[in-house]
C-alpha beads as a LAMMPS data file, in Angstrom:
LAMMPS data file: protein, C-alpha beads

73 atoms
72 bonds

1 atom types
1 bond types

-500.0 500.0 xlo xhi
-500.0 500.0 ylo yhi
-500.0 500.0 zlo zhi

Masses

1 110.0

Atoms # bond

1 1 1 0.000 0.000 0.000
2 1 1 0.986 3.512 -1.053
3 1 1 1.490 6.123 1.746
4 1 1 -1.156 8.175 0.598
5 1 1 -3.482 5.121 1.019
6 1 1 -2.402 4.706 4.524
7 1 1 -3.643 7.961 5.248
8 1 1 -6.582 7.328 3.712
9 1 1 -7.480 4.425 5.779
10 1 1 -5.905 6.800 8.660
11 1 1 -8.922 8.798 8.192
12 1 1 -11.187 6.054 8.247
13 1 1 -10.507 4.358 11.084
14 1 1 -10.478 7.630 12.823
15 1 1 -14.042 8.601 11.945
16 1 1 -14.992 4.862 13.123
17 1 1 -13.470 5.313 16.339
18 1 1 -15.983 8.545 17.095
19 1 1 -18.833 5.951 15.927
20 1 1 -17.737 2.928 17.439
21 1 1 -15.291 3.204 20.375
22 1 1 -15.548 0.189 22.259
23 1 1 -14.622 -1.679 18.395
24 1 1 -11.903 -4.186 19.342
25 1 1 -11.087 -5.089 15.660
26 1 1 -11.546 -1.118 14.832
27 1 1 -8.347 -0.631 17.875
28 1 1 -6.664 -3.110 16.331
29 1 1 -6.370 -1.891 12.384
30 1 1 -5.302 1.734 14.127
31 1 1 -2.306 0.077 15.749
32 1 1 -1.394 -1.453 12.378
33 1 1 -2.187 1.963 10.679
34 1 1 0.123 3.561 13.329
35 1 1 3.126 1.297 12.519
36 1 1 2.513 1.603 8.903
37 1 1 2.782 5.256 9.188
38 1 1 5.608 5.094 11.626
39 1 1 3.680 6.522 14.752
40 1 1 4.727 4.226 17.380
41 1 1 3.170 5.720 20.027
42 1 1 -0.424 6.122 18.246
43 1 1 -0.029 2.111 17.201
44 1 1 0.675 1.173 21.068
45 1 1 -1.943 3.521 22.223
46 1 1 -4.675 2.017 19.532
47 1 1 -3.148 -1.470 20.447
48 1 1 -3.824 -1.451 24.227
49 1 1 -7.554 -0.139 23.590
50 1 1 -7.747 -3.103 21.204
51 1 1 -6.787 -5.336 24.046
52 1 1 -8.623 -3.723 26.306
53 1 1 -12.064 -4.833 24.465
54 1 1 -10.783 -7.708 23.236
55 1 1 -9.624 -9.933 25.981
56 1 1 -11.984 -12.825 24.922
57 1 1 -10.318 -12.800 21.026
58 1 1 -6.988 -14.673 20.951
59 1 1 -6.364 -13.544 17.106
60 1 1 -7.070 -10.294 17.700
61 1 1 -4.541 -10.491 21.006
62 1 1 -2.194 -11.700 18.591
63 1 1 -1.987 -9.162 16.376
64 1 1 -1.313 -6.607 19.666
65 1 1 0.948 -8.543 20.850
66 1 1 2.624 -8.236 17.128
67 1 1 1.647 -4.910 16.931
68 1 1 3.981 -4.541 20.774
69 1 1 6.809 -6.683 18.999
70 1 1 6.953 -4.383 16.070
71 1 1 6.951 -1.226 17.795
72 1 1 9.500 -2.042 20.253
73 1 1 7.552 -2.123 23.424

Bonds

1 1 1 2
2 1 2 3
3 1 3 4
4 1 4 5
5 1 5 6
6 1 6 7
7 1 7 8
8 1 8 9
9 1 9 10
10 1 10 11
11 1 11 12
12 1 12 13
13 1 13 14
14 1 14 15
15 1 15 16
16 1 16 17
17 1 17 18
18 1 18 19
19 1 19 20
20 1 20 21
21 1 21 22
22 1 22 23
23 1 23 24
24 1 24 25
25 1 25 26
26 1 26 27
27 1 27 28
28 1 28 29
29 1 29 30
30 1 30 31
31 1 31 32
32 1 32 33
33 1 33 34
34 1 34 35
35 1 35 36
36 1 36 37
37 1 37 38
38 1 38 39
39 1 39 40
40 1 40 41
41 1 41 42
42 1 42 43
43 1 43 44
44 1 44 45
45 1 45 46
46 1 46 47
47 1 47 48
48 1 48 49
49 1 49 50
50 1 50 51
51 1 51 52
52 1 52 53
53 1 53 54
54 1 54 55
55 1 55 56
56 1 56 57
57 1 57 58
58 1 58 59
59 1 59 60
60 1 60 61
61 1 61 62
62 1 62 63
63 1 63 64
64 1 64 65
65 1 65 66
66 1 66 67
67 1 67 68
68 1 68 69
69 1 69 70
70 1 70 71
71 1 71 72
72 1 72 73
């Protein structure tokens, strides 16, 4: 994906947050939105919300715990 794209889906994610914010899955594409835009702290912020509401999901705790890997934490 493009960078432009990335901000794109940025945007998107963003406006579903304000609709939706107790959206595991939703916290979880922000973290990898974060990385792919190189904002660490945004994609471990998104990425503990995401495991926050999704205890009960172990593939979405898999991608945070990815999401943790990748950023460094």
């Amino acid at each position: 994906m493009q960078a432009q794209q990335w901000h794109s889906v940025d945007l998107v994610v963003r406006r579903m947050h304000d609709e939706h914010p107790g959206y595991a899955a939703g916290w979880c594409e922000a973290a990898r939105v974060g990385l792919a835009l190189g904002r660490a702290t945004n994609a471990l912020a998104a990425a503990t919300e995401a495991q926050r509401h999704g205890m009960a999901d172990p593939a979405l705790l898999d991608t945070v715990g990815n999401v943790f890997r990748r950023a460094g934490d």
